[in-house]
N, CA, C, O and CB atoms as a CASP TS submission, in Angstrom:
PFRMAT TS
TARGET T0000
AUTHOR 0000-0000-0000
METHOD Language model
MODEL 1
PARENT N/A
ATOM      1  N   UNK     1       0.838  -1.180   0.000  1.00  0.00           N
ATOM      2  CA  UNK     1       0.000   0.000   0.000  1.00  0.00           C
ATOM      3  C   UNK     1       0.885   1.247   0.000  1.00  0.00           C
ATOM      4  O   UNK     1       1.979   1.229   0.565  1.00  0.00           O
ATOM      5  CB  UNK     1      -0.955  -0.004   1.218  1.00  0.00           C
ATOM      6  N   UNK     2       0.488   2.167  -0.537  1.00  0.00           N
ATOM      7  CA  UNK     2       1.529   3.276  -0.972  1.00  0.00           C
ATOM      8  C   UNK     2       1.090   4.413   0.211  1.00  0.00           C
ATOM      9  O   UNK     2      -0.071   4.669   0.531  1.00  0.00           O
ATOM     10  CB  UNK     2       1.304   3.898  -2.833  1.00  0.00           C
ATOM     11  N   UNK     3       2.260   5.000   0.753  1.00  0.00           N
ATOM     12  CA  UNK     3       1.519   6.080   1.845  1.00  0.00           C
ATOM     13  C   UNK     3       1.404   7.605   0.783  1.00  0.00           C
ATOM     14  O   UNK     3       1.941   7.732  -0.317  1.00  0.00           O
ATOM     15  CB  UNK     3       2.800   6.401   3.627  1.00  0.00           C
ATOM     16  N   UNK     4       0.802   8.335   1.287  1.00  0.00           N
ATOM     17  CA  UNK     4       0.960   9.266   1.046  1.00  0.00           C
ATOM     18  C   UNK     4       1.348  10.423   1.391  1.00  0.00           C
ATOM     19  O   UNK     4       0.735  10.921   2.336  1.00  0.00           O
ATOM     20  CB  UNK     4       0.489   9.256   0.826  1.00  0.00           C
ATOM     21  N   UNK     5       2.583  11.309   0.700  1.00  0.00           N
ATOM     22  CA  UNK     5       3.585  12.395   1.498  1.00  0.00           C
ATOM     23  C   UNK     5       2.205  13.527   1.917  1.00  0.00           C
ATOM     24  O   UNK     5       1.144  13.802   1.357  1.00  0.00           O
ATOM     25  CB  UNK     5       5.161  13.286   0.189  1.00  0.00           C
ATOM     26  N   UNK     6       2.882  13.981   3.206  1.00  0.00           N
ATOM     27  CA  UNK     6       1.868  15.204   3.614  1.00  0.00           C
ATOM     28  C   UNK     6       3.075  15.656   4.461  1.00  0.00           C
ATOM     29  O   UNK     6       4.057  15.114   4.969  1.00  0.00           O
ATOM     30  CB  UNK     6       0.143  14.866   4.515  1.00  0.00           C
ATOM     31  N   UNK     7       2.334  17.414   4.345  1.00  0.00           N
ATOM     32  CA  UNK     7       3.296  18.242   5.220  1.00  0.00           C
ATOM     33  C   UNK     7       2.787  18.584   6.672  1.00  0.00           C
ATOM     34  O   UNK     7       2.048  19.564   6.761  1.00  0.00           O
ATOM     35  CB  UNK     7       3.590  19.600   4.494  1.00  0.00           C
ATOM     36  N   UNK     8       3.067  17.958   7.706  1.00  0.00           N
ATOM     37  CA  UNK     8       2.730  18.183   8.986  1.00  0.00           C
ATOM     38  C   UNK     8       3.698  19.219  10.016  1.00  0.00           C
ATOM     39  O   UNK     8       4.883  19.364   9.713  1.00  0.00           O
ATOM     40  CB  UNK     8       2.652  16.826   9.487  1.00  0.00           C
ATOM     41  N   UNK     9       3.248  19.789  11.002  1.00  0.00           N
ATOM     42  CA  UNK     9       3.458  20.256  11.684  1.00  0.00           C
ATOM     43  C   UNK     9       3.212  20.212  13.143  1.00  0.00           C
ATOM     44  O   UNK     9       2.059  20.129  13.567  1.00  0.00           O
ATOM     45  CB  UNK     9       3.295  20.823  11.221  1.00  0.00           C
ATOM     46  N   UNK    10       4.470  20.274  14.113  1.00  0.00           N
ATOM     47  CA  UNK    10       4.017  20.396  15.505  1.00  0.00           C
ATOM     48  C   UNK    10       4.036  22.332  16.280  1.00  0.00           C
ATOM     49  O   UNK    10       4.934  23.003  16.790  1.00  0.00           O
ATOM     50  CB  UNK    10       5.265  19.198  16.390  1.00  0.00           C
ATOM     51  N   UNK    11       2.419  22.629  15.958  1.00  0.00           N
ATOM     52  CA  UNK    11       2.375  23.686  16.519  1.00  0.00           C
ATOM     53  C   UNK    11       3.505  24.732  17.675  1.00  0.00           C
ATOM     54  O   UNK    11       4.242  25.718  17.688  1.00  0.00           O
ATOM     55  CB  UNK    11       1.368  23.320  16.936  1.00  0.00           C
ATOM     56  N   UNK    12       2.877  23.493  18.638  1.00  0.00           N
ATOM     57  CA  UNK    12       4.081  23.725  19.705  1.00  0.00           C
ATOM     58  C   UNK    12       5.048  24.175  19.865  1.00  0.00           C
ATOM     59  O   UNK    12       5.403  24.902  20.793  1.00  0.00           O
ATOM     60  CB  UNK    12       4.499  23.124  20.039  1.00  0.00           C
ATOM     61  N   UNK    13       5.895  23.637  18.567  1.00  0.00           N
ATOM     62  CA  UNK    13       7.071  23.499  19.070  1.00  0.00           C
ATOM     63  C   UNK    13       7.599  24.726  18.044  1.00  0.00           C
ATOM     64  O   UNK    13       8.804  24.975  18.039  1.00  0.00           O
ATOM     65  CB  UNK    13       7.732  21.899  19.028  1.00  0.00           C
ATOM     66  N   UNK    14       6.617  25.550  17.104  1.00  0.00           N
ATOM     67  CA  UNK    14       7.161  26.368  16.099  1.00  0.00           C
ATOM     68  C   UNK    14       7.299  28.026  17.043  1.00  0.00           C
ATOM     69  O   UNK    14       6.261  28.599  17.376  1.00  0.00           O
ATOM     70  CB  UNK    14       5.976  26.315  14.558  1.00  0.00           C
ATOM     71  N   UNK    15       8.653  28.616  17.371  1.00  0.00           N
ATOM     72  CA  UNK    15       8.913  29.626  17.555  1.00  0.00           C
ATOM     73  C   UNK    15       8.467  30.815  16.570  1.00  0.00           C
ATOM     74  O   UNK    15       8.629  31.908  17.113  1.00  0.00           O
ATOM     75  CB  UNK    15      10.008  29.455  17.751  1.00  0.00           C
ATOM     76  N   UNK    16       7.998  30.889  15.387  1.00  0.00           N
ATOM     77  CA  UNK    16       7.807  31.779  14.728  1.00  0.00           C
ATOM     78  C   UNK    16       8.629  32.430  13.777  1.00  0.00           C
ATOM     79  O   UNK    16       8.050  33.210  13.020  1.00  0.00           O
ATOM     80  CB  UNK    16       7.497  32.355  15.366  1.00  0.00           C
ATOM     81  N   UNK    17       9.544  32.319  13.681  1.00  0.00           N
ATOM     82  CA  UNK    17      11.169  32.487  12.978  1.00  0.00           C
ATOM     83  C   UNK    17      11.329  32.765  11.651  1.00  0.00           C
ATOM     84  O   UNK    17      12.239  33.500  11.269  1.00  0.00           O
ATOM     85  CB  UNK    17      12.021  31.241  13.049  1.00  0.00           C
ATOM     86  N   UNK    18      10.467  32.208  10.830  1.00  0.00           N
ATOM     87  CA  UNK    18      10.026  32.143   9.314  1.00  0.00           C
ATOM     88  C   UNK    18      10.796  31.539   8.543  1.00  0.00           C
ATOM     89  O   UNK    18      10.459  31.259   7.393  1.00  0.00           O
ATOM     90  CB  UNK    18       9.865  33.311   8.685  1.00  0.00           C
ATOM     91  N   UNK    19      12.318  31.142   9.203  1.00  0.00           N
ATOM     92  CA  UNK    19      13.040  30.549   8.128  1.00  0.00           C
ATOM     93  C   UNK    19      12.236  29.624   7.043  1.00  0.00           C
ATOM     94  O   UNK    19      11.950  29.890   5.875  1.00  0.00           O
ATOM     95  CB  UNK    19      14.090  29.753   8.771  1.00  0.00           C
ATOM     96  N   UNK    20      12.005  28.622   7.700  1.00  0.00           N
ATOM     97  CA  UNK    20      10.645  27.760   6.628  1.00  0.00           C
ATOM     98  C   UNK    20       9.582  28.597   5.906  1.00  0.00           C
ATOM     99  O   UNK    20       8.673  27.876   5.496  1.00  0.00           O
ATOM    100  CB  UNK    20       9.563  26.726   7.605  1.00  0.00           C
ATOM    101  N   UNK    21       9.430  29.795   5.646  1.00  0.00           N
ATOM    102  CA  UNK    21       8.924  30.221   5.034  1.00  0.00           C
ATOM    103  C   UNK    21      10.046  30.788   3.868  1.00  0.00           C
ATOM    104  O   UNK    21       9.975  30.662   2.646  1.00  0.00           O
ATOM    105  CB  UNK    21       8.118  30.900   5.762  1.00  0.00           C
ATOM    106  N   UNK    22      11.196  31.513   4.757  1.00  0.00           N
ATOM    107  CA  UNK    22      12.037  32.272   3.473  1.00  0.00           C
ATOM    108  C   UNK    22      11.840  31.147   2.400  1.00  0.00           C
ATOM    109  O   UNK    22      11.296  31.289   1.304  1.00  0.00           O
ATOM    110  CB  UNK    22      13.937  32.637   3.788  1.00  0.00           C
ATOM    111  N   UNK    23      12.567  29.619   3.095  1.00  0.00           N
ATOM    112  CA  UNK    23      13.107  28.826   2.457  1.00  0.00           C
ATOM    113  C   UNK    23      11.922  28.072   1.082  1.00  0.00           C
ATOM    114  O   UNK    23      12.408  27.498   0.107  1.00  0.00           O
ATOM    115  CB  UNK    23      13.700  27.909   3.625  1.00  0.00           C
ATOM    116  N   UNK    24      10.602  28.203   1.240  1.00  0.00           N
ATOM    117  CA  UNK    24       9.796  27.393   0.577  1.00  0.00           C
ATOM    118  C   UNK    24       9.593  28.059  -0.874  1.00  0.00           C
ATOM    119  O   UNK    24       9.413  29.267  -1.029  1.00  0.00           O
ATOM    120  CB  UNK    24       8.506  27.176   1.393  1.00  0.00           C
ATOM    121  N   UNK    25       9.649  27.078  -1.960  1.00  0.00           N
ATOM    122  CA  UNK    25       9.739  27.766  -3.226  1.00  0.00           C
ATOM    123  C   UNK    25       8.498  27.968  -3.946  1.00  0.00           C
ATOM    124  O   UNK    25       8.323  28.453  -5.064  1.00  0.00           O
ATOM    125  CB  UNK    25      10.601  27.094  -4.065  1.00  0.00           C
ATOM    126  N   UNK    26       7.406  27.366  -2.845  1.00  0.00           N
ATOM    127  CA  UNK    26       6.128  27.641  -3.630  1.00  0.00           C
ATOM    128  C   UNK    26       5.026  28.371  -2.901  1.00  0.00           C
ATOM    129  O   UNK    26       3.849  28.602  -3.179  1.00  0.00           O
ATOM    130  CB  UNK    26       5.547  26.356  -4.102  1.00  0.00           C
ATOM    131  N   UNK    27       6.074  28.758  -1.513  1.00  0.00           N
ATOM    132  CA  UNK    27       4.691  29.875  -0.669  1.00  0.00           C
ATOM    133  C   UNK    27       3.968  29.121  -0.217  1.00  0.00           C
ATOM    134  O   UNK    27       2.888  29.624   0.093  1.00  0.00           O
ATOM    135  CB  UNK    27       3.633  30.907  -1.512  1.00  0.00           C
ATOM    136  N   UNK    28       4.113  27.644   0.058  1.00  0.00           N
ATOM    137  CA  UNK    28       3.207  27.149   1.055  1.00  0.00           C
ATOM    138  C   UNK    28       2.687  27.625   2.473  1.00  0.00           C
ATOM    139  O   UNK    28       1.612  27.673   3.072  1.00  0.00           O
ATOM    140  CB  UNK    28       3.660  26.162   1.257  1.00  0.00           C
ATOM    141  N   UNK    29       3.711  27.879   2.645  1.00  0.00           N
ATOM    142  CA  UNK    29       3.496  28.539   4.053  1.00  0.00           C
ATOM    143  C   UNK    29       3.454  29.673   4.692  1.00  0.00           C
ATOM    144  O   UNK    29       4.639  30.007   4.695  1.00  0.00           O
ATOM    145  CB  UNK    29       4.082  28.254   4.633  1.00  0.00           C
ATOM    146  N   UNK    30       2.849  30.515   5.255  1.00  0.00           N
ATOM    147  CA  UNK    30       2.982  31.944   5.903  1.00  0.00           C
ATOM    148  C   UNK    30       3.126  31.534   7.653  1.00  0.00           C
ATOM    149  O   UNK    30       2.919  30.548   8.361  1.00  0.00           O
ATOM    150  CB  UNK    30       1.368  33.060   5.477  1.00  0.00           C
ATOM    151  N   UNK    31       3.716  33.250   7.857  1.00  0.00           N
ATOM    152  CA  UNK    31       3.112  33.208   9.385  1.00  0.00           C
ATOM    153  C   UNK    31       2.158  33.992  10.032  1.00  0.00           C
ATOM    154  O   UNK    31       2.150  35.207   9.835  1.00  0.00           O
ATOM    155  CB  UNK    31       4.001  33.383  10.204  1.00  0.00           C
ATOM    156  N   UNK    32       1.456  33.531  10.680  1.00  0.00           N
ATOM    157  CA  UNK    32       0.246  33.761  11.088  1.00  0.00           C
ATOM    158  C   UNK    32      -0.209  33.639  12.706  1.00  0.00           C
ATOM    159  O   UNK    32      -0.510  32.600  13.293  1.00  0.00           O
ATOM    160  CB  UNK    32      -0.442  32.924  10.297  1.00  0.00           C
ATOM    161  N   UNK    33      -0.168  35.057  13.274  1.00  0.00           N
ATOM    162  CA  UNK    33      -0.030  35.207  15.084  1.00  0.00           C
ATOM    163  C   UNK    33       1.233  34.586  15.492  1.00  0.00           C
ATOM    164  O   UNK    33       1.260  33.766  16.410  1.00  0.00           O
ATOM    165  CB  UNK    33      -1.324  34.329  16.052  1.00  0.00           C
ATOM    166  N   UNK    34       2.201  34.916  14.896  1.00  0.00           N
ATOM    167  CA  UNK    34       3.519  34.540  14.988  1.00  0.00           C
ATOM    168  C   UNK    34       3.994  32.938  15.377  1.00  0.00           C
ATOM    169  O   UNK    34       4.905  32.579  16.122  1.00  0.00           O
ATOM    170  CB  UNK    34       4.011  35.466  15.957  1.00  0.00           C
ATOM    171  N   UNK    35       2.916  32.022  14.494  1.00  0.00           N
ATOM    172  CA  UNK    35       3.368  30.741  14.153  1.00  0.00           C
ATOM    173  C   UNK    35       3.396  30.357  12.295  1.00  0.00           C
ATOM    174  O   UNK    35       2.683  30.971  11.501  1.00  0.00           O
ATOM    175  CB  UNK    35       2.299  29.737  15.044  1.00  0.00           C
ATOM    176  N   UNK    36       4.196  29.435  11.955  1.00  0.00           N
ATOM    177  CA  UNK    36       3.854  29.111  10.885  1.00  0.00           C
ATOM    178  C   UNK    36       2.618  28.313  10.790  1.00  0.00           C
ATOM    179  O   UNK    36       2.300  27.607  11.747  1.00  0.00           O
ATOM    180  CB  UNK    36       4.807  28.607  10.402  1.00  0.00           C
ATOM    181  N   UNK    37       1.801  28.364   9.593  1.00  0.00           N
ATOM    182  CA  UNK    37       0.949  27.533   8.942  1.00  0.00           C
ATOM    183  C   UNK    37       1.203  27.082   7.577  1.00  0.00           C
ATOM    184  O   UNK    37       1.968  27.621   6.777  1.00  0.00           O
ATOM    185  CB  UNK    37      -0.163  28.080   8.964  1.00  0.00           C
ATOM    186  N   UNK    38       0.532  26.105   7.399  1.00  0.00           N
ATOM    187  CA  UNK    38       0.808  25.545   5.798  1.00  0.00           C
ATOM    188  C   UNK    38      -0.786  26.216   5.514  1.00  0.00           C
ATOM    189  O   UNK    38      -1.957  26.107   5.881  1.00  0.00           O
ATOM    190  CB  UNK    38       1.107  23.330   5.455  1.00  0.00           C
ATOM    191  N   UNK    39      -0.245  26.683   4.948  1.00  0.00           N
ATOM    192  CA  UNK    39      -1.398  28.133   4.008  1.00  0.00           C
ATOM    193  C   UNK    39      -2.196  27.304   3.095  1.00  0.00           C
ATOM    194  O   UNK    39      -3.399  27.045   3.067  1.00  0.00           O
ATOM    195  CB  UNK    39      -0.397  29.581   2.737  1.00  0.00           C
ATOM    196  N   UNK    40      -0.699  26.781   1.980  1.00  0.00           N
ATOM    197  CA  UNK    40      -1.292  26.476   0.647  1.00  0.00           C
ATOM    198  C   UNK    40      -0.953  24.884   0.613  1.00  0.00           C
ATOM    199  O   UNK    40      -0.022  24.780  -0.185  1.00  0.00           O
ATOM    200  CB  UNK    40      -0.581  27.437  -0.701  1.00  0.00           C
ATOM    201  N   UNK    41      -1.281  23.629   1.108  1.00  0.00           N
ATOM    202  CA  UNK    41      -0.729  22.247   1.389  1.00  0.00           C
ATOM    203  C   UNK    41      -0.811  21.955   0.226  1.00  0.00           C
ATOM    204  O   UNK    41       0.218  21.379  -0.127  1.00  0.00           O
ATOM    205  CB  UNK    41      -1.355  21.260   2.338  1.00  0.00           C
ATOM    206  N   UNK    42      -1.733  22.091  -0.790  1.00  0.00           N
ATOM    207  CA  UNK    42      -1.978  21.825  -2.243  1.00  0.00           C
ATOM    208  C   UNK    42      -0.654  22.073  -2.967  1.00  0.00           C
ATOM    209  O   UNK    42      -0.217  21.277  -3.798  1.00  0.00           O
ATOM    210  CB  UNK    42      -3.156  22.765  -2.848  1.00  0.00           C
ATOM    211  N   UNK    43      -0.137  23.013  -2.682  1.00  0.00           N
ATOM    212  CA  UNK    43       0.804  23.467  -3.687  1.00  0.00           C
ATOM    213  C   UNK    43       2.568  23.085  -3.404  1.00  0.00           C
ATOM    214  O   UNK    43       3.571  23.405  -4.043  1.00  0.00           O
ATOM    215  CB  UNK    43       0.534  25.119  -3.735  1.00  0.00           C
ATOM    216  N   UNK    44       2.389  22.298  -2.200  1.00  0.00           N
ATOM    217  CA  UNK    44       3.658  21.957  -1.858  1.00  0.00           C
ATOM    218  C   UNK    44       4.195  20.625  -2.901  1.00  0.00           C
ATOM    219  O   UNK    44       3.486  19.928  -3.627  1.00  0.00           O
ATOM    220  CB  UNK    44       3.615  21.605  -0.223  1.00  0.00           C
ATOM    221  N   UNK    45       5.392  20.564  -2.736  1.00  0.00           N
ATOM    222  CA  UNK    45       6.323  19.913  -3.790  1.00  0.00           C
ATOM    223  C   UNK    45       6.815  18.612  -2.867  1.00  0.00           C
ATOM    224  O   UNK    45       6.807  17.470  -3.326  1.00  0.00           O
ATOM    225  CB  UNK    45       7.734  21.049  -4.369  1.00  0.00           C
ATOM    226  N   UNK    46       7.155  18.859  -1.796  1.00  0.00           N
ATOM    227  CA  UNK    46       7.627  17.733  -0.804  1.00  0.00           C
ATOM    228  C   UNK    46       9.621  18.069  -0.882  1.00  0.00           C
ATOM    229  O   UNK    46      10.562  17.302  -0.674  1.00  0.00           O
ATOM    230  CB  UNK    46       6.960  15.738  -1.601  1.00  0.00           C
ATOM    231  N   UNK    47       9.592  19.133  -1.163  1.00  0.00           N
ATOM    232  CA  UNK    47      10.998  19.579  -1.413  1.00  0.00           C
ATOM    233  C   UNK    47      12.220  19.231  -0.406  1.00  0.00           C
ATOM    234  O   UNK    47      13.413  18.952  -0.528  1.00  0.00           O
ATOM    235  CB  UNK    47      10.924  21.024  -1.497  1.00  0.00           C
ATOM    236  N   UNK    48      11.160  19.418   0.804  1.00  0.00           N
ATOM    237  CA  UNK    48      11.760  19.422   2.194  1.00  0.00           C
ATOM    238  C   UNK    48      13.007  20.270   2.801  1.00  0.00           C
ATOM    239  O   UNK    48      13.964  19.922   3.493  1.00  0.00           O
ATOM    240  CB  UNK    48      12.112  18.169   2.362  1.00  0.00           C
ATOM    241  N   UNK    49      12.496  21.874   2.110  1.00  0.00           N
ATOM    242  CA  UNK    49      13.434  22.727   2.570  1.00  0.00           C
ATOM    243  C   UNK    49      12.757  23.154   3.601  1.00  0.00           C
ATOM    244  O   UNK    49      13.324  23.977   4.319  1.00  0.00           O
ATOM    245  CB  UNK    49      13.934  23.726   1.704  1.00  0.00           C
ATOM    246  N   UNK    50      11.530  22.767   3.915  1.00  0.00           N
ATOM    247  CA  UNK    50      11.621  23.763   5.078  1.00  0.00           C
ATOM    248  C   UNK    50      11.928  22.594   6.384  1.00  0.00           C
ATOM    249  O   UNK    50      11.969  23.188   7.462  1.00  0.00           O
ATOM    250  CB  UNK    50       9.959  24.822   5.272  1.00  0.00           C
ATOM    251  N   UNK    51      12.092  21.468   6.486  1.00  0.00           N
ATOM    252  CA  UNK    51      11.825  20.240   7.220  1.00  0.00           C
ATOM    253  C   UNK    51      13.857  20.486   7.666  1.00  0.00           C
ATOM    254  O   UNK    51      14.292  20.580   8.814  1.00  0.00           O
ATOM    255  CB  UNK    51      10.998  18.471   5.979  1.00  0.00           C
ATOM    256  N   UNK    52      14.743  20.532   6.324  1.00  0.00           N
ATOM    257  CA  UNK    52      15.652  20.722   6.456  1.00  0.00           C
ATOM    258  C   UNK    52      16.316  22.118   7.429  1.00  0.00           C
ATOM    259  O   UNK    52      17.355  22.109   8.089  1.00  0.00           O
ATOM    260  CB  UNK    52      15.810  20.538   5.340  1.00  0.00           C
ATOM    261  N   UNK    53      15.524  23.044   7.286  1.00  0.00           N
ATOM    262  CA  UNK    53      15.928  24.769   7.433  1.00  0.00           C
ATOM    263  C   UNK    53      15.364  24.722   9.212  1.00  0.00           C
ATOM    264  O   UNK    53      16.069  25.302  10.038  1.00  0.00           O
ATOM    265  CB  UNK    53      14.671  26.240   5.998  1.00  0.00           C
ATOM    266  N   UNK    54      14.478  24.225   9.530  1.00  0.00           N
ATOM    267  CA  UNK    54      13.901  24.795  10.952  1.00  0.00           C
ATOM    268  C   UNK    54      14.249  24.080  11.816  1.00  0.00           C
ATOM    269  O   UNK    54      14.324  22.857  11.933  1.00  0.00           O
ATOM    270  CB  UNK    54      12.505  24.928  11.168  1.00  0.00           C
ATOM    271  N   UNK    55      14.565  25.299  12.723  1.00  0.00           N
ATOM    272  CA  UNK    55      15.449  24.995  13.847  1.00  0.00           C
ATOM    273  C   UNK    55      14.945  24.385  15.048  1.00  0.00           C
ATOM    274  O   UNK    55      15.598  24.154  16.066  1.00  0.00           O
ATOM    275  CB  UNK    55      16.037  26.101  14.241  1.00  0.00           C
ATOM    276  N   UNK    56      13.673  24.131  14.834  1.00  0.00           N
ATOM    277  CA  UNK    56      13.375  23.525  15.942  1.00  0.00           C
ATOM    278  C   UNK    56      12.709  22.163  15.756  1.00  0.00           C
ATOM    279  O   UNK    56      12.193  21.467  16.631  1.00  0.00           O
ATOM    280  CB  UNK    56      12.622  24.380  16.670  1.00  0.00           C
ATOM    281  N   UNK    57      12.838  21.875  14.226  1.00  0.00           N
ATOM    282  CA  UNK    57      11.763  20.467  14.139  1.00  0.00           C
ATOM    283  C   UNK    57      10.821  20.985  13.928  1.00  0.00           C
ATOM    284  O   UNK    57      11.101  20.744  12.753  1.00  0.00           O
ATOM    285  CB  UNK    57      11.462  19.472  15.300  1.00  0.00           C
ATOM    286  N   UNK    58       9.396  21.786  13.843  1.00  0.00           N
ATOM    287  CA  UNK    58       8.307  21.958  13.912  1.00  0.00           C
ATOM    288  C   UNK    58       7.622  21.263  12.615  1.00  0.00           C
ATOM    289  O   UNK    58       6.416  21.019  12.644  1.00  0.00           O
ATOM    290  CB  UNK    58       8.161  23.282  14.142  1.00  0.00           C
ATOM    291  N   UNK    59       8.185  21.038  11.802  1.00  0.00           N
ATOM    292  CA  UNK    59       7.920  21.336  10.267  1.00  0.00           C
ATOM    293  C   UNK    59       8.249  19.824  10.030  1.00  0.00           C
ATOM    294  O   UNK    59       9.149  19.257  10.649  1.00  0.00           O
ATOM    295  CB  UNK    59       8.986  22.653   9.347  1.00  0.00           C
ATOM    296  N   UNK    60       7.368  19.133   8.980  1.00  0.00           N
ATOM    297  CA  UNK    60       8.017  18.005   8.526  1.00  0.00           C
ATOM    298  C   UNK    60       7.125  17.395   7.380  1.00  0.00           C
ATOM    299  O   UNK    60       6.015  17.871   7.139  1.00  0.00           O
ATOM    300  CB  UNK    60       8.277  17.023   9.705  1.00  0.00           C
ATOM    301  N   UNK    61       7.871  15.852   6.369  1.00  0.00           N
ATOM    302  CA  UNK    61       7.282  15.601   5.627  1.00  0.00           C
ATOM    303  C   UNK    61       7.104  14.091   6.712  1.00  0.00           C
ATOM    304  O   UNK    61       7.850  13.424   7.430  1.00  0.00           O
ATOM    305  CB  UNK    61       7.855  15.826   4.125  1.00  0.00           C
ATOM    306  N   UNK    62       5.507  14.075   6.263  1.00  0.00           N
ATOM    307  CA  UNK    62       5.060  13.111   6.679  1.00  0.00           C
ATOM    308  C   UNK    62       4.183  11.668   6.075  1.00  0.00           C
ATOM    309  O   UNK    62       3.715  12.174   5.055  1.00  0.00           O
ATOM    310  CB  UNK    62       4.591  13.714   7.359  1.00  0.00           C
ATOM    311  N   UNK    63       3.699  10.279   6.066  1.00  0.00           N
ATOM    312  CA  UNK    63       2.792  10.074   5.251  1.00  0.00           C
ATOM    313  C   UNK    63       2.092   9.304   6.425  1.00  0.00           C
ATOM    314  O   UNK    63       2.224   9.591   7.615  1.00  0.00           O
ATOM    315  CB  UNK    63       3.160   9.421   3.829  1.00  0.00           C
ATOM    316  N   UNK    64       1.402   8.379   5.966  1.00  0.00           N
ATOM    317  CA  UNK    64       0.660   7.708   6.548  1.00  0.00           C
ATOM    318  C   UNK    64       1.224   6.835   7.804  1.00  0.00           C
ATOM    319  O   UNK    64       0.667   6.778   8.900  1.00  0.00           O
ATOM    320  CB  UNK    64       0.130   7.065   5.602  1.00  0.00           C
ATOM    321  N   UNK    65       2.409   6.178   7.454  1.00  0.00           N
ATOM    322  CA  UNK    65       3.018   5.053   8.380  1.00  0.00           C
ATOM    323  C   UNK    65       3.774   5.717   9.206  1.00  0.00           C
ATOM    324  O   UNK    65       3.385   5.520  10.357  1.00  0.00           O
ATOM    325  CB  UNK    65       3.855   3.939   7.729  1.00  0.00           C
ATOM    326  N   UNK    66       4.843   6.543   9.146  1.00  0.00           N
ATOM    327  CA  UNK    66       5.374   7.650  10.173  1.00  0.00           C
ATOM    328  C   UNK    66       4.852   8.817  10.931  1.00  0.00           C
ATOM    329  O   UNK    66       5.546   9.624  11.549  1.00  0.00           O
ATOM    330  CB  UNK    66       6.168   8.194   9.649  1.00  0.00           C
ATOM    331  N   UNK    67       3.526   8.822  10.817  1.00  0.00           N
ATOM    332  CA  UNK    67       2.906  10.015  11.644  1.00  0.00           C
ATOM    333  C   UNK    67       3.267   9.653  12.710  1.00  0.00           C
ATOM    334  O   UNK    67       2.995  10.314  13.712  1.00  0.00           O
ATOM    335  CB  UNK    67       1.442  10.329  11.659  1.00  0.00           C
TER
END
C-alpha cells in the first residue's frame, strides 16, 4: 500500500522564525499570530526545505506510516 507524502506540523514546538517560510519555493506557508501555517498544502512539492531549514523540528514531511 503506498503512503501518502503530507506536510505536517508540531504547533508547539514552532517559535515563529520564518526561516521555513524564506526557504519554501512555492509559498506554502505563511506566518500567522507569529506561528507558521501551511497556508497552501496543495501546492507543496515535498521539497523538504523547510523540514531541512527549521530549527526547531516543527515542520516536517510526513505520510501515513510515520505520523
Amino acid at each position: 500500500m503506498a503512503t501518502e507524502k503530507r506536510l505536517l506540523q508540531n504547533k508547539d514546538w514552532c517559535k515563529g522564525c520564518g526561516v521555513c517560510v524564506g526557504f519554501c519555493p512555492k509559498q506554502v506557508l505563511k506566518i500567522v499570530n507569529e506561528k507558521c501555517v501551511i497556508a497552501h498544502p496543495d501546492a507543496c512539492i515535498f521539497c523538504g526545505q523547510c523540514e531541512l531549514r527549521c530549527p526547531d523540528n516543527a515542520i516536517y514531511i510526513g505520510g501515513n506510516e510515520d505520523e
